[in-house]
N, C-alpha and C positions, 0 to 999 in steps of 0.2 A: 504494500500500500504506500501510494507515495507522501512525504513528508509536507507539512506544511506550518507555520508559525508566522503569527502576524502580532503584532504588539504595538500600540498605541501610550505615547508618555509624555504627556503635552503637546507641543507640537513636534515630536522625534517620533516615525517610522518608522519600524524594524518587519523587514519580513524574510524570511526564509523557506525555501522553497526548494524540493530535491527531488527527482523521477523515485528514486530508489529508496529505499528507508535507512535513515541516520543511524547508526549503531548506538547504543545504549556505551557510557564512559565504562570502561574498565575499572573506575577509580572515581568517586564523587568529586567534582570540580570545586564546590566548595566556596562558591563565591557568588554573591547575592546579582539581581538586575541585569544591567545591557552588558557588562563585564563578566556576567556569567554566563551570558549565552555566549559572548564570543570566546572565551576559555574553552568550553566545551568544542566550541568548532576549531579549535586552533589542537585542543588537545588529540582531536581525530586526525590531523595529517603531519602534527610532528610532536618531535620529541626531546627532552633536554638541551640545551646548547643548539637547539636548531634557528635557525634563521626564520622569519618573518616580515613581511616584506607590505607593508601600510601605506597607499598612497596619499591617502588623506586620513587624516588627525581625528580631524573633529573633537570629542571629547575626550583623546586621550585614551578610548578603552582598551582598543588593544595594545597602545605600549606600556598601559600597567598591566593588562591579563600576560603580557609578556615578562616583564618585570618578574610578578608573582610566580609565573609558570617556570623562571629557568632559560625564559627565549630570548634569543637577540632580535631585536626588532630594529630594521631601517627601515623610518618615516618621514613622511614628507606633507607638505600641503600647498597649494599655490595661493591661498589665503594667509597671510603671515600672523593674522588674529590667533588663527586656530590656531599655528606652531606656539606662539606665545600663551594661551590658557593648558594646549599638551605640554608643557613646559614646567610652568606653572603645580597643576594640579598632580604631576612627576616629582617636582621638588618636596609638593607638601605631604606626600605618599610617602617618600622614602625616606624626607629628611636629610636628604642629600642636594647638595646646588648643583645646578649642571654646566659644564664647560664647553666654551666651545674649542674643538679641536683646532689646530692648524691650518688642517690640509683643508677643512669646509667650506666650500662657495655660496657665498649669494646672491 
């Protein structure tokens, strides 16, 4: 039966949608809201130390679900708002300030 998931949060749209049916976690994801459904989807195609690859930010979810999970996540947004609140809402997560590397372009 195929999969389907629709979630309305103000004005934030989430739908998910897959011919095939989503495998149940091996492992409870363990993390509440939009950050937990995308954990979940991030936990079905990788693993540890794996790469993740976010072209847009928006709220940050997936590079703290990445954070949390263990994953490296390269992110990006052509909106520089977004970069700066995923930036942001990264520092006050972890408690850590972020740098900017060297090699980075703007």
């Amino acid at each position: 039966m195929p999969f389907k998931f629709e979630w309305v949060l103000g004005e934030l749209y989430i739908g998910i949608y897959s011919q095939a049916p989503i495998l149940k976690p091996e492992k409870p994801v363990g993390i509440e809201g939009v950050e937990g459904i995308v954990a979940y989807l991030i936990s079905l195609y990788t693993n540890h130390d794996n790469f993740v690859i976010a072209p847009f930010l928006g709220h940050a979810e997936v590079l703290i679900a990445c954070e949390r999970m263990g994953r490296i996540c390269f992110a990006g947004d052509k909106a520089t708002e977004n970069v700066d609140r995923a930036i942001a809402r990264w520092q006050k997560w972890t408690g850590q300030e972020a740098k900017r590397e060297k090699h980075c372009y703007t």
